[in-house]
N, CA, C and O atoms as a Maestro MAE file, in Angstrom:
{
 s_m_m2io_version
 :::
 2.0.0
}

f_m_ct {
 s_m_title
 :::
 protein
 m_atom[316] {
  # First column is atom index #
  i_m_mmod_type
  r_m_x_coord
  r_m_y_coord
  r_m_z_coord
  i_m_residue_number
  s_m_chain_name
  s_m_pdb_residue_name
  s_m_pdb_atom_name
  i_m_atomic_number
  :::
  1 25 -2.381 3.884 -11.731 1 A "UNK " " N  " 7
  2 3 -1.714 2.612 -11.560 1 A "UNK " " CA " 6
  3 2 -2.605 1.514 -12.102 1 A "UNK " " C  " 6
  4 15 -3.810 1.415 -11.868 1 A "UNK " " O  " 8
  5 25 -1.719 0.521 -13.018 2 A "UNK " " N  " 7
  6 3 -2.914 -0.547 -13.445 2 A "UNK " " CA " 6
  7 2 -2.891 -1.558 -12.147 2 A "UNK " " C  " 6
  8 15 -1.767 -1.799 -11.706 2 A "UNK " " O  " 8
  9 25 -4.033 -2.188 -11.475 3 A "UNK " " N  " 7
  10 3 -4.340 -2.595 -10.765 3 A "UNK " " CA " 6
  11 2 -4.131 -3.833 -11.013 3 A "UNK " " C  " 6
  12 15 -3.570 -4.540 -10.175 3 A "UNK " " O  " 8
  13 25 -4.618 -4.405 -12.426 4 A "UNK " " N  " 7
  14 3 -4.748 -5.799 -13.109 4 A "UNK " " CA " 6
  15 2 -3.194 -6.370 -13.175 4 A "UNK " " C  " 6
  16 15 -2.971 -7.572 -13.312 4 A "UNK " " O  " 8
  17 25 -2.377 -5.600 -13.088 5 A "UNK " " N  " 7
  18 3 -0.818 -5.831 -13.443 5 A "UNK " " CA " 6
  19 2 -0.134 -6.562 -11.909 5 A "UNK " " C  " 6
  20 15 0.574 -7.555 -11.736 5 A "UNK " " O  " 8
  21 25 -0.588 -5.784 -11.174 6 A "UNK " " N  " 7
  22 3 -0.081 -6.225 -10.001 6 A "UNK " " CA " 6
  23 2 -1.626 -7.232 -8.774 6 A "UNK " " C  " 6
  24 15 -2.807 -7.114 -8.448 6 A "UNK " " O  " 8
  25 25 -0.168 -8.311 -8.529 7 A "UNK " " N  " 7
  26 3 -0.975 -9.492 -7.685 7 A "UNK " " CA " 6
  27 2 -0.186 -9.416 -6.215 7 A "UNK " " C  " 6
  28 15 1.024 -9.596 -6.076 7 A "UNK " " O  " 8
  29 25 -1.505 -8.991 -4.729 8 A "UNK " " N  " 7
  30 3 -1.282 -9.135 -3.671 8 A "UNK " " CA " 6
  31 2 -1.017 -10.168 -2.992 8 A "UNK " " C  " 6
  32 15 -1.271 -11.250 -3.521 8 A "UNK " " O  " 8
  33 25 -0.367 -10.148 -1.477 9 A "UNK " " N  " 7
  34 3 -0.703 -11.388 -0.799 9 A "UNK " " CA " 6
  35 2 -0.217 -10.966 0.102 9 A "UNK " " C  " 6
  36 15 0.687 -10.137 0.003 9 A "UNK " " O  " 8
  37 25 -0.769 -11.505 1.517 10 A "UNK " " N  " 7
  38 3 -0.277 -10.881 3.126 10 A "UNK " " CA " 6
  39 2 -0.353 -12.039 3.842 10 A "UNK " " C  " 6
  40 15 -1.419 -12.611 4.069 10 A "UNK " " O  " 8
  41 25 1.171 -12.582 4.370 11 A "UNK " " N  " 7
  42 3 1.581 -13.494 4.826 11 A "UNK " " CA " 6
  43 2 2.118 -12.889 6.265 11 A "UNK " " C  " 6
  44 15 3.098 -12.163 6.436 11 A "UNK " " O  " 8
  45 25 1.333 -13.320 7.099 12 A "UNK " " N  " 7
  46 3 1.543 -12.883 8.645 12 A "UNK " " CA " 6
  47 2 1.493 -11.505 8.550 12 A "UNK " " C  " 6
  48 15 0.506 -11.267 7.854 12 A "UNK " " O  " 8
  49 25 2.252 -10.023 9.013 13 A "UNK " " N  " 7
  50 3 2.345 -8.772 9.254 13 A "UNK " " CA " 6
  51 2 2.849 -8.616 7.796 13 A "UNK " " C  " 6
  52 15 2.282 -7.654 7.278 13 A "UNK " " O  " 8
  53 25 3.846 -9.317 6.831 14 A "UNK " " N  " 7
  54 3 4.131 -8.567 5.640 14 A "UNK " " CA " 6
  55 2 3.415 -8.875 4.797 14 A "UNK " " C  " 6
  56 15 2.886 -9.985 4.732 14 A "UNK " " O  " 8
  57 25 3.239 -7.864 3.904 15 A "UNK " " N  " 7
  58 3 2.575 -8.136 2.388 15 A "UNK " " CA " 6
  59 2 3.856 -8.150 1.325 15 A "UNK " " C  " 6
  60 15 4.996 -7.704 1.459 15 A "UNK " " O  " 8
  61 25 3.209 -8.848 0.202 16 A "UNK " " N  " 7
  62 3 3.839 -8.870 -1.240 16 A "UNK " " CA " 6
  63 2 3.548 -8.745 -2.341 16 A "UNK " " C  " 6
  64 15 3.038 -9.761 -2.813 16 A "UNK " " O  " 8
  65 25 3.654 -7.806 -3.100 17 A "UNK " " N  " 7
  66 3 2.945 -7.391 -4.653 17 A "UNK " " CA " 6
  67 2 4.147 -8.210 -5.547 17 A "UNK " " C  " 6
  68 15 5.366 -8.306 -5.403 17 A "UNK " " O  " 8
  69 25 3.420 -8.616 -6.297 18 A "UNK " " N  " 7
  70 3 4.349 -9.374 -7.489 18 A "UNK " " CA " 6
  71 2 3.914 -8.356 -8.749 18 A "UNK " " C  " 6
  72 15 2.813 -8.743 -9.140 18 A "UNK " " O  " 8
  73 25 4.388 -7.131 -9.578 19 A "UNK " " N  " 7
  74 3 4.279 -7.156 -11.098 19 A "UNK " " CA " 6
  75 2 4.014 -8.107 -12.269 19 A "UNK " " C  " 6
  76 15 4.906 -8.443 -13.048 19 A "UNK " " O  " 8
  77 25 2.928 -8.466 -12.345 20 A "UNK " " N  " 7
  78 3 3.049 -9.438 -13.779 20 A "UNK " " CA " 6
  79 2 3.725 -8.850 -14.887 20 A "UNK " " C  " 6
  80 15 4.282 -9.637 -15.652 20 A "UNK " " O  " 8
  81 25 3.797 -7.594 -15.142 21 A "UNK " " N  " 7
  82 3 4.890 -7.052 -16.379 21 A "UNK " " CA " 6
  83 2 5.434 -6.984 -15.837 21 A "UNK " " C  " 6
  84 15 4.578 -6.888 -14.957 21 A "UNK " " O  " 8
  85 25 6.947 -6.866 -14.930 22 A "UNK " " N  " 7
  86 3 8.101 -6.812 -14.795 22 A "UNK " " CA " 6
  87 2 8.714 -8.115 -14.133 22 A "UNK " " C  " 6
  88 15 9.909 -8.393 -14.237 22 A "UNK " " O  " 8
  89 25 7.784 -8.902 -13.433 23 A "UNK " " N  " 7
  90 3 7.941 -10.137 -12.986 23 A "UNK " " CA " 6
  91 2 9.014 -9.667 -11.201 23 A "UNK " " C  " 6
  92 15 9.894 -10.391 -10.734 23 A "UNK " " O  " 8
  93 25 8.626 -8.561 -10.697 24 A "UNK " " N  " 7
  94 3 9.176 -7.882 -9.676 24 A "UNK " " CA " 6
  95 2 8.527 -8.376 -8.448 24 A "UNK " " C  " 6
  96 15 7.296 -8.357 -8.426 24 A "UNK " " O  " 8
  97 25 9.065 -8.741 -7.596 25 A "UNK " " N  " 7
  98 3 8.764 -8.820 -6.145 25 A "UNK " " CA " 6
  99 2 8.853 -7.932 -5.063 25 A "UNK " " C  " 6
  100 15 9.943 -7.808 -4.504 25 A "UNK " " O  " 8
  101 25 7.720 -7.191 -4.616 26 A "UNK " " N  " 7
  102 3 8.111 -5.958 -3.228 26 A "UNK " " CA " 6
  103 2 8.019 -6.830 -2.375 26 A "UNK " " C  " 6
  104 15 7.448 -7.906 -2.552 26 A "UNK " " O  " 8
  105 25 8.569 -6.473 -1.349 27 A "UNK " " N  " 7
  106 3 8.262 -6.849 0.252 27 A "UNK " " CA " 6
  107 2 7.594 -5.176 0.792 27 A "UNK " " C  " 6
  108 15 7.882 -4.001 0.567 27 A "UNK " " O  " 8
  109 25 6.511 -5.965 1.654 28 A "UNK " " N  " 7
  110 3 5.833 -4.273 2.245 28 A "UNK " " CA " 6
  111 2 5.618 -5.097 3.764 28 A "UNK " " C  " 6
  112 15 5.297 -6.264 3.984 28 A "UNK " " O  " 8
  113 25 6.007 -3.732 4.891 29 A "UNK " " N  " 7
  114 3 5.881 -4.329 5.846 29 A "UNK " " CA " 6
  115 2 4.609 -4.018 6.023 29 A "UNK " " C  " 6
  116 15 4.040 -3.877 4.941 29 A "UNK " " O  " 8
  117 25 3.423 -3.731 7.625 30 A "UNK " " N  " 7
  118 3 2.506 -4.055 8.020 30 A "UNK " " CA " 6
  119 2 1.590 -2.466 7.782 30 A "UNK " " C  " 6
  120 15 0.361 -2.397 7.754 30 A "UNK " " O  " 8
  121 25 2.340 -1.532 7.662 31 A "UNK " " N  " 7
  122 3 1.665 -0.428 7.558 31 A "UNK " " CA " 6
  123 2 1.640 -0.274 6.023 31 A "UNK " " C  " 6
  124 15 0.593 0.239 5.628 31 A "UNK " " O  " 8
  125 25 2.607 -0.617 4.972 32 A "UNK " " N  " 7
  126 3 2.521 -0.802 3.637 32 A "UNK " " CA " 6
  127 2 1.547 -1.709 3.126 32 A "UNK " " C  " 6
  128 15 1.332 -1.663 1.914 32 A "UNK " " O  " 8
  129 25 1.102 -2.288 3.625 33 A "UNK " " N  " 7
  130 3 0.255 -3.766 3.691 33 A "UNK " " CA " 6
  131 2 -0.842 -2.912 4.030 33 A "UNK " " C  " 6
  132 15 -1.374 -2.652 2.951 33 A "UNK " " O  " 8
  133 25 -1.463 -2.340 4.940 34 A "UNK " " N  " 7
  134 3 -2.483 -2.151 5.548 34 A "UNK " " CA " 6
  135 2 -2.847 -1.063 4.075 34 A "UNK " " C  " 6
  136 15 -3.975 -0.977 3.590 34 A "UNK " " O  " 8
  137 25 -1.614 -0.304 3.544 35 A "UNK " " N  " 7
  138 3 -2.245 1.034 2.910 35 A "UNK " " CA " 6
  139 2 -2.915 0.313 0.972 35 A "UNK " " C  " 6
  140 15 -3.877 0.649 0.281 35 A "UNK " " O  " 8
  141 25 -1.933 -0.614 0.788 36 A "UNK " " N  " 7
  142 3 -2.061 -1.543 -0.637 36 A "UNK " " CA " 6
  143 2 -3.508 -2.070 -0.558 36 A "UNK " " C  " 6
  144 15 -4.127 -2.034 -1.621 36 A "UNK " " O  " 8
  145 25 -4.283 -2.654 0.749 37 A "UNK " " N  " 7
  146 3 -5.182 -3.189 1.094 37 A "UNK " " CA " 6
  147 2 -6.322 -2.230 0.734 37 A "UNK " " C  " 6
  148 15 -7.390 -2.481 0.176 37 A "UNK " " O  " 8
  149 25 -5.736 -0.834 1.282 38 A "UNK " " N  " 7
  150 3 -6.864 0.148 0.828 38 A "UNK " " CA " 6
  151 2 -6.874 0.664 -0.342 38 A "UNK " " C  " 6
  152 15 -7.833 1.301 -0.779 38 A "UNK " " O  " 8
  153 25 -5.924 0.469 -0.908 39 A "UNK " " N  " 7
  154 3 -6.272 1.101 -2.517 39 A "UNK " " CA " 6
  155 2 -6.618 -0.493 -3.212 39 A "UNK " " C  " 6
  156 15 -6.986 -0.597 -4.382 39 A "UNK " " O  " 8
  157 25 -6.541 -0.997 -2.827 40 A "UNK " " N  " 7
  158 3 -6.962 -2.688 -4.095 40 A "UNK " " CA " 6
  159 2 -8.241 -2.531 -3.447 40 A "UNK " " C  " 6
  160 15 -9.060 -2.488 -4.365 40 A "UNK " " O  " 8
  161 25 -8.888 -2.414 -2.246 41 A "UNK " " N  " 7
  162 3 -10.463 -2.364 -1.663 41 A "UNK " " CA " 6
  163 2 -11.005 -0.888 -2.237 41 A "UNK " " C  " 6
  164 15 -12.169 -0.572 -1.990 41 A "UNK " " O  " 8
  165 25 -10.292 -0.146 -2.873 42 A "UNK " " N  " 7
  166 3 -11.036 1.311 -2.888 42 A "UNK " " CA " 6
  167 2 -11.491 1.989 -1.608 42 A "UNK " " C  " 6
  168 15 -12.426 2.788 -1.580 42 A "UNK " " O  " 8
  169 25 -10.723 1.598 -0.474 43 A "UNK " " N  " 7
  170 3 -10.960 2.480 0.813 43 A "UNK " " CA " 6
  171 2 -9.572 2.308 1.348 43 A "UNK " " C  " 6
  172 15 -8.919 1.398 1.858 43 A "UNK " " O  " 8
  173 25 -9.345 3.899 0.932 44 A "UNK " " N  " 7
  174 3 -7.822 4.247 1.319 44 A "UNK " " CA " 6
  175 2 -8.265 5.035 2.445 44 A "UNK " " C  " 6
  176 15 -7.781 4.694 3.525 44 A "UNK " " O  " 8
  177 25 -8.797 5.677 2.450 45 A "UNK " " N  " 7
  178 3 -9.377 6.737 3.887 45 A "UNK " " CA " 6
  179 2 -9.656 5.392 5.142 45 A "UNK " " C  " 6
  180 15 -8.979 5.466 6.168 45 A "UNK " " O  " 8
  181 25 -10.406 4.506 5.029 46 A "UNK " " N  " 7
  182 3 -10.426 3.373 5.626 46 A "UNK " " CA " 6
  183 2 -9.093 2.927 6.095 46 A "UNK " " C  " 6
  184 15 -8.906 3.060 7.304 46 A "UNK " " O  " 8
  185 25 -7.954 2.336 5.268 47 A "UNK " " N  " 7
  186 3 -6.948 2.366 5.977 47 A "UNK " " CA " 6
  187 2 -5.780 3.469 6.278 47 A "UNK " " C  " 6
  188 15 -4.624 3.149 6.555 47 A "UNK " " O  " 8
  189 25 -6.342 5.081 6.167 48 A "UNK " " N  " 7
  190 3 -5.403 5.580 6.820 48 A "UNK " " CA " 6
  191 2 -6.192 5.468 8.134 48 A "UNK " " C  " 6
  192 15 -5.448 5.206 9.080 48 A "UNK " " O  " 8
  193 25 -7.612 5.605 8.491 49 A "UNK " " N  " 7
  194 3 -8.368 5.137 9.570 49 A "UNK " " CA " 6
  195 2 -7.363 4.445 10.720 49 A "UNK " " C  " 6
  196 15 -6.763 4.725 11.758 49 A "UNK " " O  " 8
  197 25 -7.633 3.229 9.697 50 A "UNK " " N  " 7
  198 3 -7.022 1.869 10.790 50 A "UNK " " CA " 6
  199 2 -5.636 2.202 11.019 50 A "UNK " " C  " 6
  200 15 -5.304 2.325 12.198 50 A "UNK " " O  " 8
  201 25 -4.694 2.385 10.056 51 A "UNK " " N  " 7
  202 3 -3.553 3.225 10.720 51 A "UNK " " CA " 6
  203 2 -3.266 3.727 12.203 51 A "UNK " " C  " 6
  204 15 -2.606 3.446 13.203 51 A "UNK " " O  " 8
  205 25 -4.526 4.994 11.523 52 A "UNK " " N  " 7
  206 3 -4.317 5.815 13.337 52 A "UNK " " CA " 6
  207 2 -4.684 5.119 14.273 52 A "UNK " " C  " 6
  208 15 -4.307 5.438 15.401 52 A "UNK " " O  " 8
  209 25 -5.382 4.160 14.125 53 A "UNK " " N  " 7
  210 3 -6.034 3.642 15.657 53 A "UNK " " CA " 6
  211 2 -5.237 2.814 15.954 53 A "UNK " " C  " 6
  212 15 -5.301 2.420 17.119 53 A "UNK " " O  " 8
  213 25 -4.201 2.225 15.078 54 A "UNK " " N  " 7
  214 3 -3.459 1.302 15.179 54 A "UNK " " CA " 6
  215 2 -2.175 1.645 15.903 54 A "UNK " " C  " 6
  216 15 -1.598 0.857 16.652 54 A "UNK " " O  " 8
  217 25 -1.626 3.292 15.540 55 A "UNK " " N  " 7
  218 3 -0.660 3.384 15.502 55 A "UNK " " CA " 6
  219 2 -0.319 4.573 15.851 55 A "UNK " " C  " 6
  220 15 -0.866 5.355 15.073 55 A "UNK " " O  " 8
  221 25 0.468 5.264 16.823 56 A "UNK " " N  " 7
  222 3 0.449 6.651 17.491 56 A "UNK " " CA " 6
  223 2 1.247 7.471 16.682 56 A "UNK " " C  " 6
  224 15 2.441 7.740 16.821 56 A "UNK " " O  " 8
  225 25 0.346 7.889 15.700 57 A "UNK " " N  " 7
  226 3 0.985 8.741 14.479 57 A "UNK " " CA " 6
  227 2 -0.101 10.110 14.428 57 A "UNK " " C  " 6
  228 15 -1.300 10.202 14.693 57 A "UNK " " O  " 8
  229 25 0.875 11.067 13.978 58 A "UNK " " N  " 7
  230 3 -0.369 12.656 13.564 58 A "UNK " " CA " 6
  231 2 -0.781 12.050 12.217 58 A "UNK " " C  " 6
  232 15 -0.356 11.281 11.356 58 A "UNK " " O  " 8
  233 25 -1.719 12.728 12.472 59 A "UNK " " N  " 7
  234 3 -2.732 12.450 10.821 59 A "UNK " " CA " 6
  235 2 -2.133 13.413 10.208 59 A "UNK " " C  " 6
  236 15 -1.814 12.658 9.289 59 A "UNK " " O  " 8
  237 25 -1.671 14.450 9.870 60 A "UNK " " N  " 7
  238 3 -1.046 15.232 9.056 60 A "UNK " " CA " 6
  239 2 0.230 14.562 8.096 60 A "UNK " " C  " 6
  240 15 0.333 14.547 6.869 60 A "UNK " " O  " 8
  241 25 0.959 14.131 8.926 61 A "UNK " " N  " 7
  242 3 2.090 13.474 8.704 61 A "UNK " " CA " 6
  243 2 2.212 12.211 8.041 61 A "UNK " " C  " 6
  244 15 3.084 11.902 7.229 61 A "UNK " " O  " 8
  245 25 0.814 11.174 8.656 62 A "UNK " " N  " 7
  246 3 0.530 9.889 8.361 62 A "UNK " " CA " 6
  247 2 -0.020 10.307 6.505 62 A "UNK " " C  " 6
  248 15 0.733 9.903 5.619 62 A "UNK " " O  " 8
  249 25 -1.543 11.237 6.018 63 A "UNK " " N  " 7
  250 3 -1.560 11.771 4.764 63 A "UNK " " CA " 6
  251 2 -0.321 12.132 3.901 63 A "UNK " " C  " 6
  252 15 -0.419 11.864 2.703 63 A "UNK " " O  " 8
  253 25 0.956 12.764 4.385 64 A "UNK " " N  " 7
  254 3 1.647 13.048 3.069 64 A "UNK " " CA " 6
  255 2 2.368 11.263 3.403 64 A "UNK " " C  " 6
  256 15 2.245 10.429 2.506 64 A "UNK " " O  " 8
  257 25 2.902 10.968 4.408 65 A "UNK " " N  " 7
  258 3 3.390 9.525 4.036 65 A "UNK " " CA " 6
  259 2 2.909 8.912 2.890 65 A "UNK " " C  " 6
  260 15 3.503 8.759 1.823 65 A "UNK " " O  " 8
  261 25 1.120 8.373 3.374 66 A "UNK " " N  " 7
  262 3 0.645 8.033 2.160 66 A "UNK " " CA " 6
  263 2 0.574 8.325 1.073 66 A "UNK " " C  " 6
  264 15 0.257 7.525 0.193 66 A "UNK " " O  " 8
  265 25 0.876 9.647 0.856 67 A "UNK " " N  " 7
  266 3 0.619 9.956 -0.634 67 A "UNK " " CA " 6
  267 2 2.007 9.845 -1.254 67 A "UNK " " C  " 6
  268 15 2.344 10.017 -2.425 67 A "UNK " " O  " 8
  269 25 2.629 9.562 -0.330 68 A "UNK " " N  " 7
  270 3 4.304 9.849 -0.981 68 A "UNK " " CA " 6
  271 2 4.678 8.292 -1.125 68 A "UNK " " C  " 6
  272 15 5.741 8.065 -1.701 68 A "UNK " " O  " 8
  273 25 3.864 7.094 -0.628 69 A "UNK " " N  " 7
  274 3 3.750 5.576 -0.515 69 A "UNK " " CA " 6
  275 2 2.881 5.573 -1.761 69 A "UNK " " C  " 6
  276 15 3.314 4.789 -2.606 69 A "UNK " " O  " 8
  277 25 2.022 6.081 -2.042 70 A "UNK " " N  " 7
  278 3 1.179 6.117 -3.281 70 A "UNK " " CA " 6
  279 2 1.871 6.276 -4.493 70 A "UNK " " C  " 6
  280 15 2.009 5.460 -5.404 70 A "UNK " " O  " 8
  281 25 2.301 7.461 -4.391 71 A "UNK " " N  " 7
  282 3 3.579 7.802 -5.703 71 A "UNK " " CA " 6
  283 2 4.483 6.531 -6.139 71 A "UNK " " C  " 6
  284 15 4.375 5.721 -7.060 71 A "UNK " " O  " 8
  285 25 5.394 6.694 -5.121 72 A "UNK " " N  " 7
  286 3 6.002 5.770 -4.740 72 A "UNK " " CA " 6
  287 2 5.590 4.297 -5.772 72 A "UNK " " C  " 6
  288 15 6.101 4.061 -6.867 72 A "UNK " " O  " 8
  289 25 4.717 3.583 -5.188 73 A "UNK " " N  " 7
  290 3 3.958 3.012 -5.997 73 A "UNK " " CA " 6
  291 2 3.856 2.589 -6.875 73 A "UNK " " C  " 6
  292 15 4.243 1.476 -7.233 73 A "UNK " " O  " 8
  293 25 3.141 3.611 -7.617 74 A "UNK " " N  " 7
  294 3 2.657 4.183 -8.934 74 A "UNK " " CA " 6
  295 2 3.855 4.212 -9.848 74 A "UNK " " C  " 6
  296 15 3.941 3.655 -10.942 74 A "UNK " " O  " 8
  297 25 4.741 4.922 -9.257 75 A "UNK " " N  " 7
  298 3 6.652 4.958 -10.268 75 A "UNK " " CA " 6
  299 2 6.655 2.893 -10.141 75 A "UNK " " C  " 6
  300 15 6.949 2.062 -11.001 75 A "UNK " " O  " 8
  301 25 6.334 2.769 -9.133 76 A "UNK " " N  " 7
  302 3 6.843 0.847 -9.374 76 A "UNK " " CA " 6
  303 2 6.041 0.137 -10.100 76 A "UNK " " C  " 6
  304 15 6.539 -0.852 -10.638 76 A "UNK " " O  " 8
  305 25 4.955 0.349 -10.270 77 A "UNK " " N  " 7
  306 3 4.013 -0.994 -10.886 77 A "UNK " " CA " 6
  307 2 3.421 0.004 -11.987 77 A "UNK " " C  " 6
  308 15 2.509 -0.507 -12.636 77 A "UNK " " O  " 8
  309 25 3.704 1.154 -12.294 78 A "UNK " " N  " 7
  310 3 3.340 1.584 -13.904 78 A "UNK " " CA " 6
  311 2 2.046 2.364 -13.669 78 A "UNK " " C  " 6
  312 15 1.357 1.960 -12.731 78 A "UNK " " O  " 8
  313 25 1.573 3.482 -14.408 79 A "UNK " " N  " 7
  314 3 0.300 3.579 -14.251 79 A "UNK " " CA " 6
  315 2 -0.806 3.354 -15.220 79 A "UNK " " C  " 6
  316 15 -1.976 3.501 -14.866 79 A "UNK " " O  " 8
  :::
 }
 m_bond[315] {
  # First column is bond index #
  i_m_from
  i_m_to
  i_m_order
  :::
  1 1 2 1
  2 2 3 1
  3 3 4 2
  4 3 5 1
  5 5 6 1
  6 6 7 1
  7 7 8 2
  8 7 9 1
  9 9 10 1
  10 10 11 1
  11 11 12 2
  12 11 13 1
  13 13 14 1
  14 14 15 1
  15 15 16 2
  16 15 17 1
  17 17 18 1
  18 18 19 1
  19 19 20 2
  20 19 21 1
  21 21 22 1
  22 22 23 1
  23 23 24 2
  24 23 25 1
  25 25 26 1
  26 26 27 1
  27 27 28 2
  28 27 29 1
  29 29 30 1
  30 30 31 1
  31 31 32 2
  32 31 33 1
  33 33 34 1
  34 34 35 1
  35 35 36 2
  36 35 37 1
  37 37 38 1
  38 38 39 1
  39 39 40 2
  40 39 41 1
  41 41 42 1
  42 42 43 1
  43 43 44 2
  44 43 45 1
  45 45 46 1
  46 46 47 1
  47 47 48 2
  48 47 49 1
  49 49 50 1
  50 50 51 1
  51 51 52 2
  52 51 53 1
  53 53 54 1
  54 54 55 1
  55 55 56 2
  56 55 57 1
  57 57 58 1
  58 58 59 1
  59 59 60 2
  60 59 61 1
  61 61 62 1
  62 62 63 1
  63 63 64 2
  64 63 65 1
  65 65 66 1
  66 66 67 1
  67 67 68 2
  68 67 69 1
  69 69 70 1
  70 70 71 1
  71 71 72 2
  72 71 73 1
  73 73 74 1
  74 74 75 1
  75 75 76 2
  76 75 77 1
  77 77 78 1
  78 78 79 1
  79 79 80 2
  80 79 81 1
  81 81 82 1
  82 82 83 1
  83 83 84 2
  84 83 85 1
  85 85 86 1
  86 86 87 1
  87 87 88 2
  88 87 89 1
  89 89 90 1
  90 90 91 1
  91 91 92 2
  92 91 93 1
  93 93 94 1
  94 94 95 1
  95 95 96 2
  96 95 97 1
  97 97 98 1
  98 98 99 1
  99 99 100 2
  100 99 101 1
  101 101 102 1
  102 102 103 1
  103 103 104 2
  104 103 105 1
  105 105 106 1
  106 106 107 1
  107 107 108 2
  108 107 109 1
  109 109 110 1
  110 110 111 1
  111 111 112 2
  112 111 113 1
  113 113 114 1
  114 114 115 1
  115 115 116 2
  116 115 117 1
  117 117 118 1
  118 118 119 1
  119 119 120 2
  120 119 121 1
  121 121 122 1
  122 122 123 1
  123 123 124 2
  124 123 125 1
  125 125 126 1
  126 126 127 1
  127 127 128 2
  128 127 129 1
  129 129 130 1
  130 130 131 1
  131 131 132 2
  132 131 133 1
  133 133 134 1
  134 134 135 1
  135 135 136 2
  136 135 137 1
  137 137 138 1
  138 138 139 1
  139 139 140 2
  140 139 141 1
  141 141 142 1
  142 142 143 1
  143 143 144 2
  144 143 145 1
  145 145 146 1
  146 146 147 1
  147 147 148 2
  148 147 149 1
  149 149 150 1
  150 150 151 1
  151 151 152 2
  152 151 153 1
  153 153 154 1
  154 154 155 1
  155 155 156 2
  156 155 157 1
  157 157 158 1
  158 158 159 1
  159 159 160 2
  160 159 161 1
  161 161 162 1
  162 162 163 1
  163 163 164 2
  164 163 165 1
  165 165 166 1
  166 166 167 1
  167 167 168 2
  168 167 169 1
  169 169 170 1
  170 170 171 1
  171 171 172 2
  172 171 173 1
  173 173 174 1
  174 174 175 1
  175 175 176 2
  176 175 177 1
  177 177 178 1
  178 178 179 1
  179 179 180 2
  180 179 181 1
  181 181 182 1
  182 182 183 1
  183 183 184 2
  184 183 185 1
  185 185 186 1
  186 186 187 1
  187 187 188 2
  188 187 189 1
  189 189 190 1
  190 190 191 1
  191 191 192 2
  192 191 193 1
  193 193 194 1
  194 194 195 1
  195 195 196 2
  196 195 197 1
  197 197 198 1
  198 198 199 1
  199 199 200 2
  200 199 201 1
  201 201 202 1
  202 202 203 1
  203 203 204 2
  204 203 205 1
  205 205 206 1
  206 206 207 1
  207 207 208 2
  208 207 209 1
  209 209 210 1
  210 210 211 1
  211 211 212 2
  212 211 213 1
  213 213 214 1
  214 214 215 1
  215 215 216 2
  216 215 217 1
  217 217 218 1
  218 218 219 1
  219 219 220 2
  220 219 221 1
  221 221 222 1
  222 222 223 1
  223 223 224 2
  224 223 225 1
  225 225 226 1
  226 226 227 1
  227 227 228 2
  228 227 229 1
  229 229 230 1
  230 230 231 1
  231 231 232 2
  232 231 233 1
  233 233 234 1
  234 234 235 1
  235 235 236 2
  236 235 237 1
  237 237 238 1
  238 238 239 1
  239 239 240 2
  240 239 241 1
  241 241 242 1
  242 242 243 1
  243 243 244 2
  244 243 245 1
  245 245 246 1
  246 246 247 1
  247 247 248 2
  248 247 249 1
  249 249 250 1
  250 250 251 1
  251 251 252 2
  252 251 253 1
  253 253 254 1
  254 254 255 1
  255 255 256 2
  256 255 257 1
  257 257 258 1
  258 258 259 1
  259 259 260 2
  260 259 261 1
  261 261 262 1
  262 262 263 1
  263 263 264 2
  264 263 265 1
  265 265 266 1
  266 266 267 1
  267 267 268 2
  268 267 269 1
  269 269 270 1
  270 270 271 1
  271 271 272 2
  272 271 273 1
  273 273 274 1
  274 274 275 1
  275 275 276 2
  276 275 277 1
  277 277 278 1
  278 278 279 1
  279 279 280 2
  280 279 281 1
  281 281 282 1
  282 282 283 1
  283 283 284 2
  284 283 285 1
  285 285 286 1
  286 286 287 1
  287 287 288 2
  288 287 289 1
  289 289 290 1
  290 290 291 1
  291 291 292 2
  292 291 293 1
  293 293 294 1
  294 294 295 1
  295 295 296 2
  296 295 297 1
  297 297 298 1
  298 298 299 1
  299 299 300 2
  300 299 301 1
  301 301 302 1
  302 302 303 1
  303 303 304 2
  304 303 305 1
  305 305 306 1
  306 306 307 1
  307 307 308 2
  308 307 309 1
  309 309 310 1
  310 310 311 1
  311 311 312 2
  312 311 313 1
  313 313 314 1
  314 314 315 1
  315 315 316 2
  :::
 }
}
């Protein structure tokens, strides 16, 4: 994913990625927010971390989420 393409911002619990090539707006709620945070910081393990402590989820389950939020992603803002 190009990183440089897409611009963050977290306004109260939601976040928002804007595409500079497609000129696209996401809305991400607070756990989408928390996971964008860790891949733009390079500590994604960090926020599946904060996740769990945050949030009464199996870690098994919470990993493919993310990776399937990752994909996910990646198909939206290009790689």
């Amino acid at each position: 994913m190009d990183l440089n393409r897409i611009n963050y911002r977290r306004i109260g619990e939601r976040g928002y990625i804007f595409d500079t090539k497609t000129g696209y707006i996401y809305l991400l709620n607070e756990t989408s927010s928390i996971i964008v945070e860790g891949i733009l910081n390079n500590n994604l393990e960090g926020a599946i971390e904060r996740i769990l402590e945050e949030y009464d989820t199996d870690e098994d389950t919470l990993r493919k989420d993310v990776h399937e939020f990752c994909n996910a992603l990646e198909g939206l803002c290009g790689r």
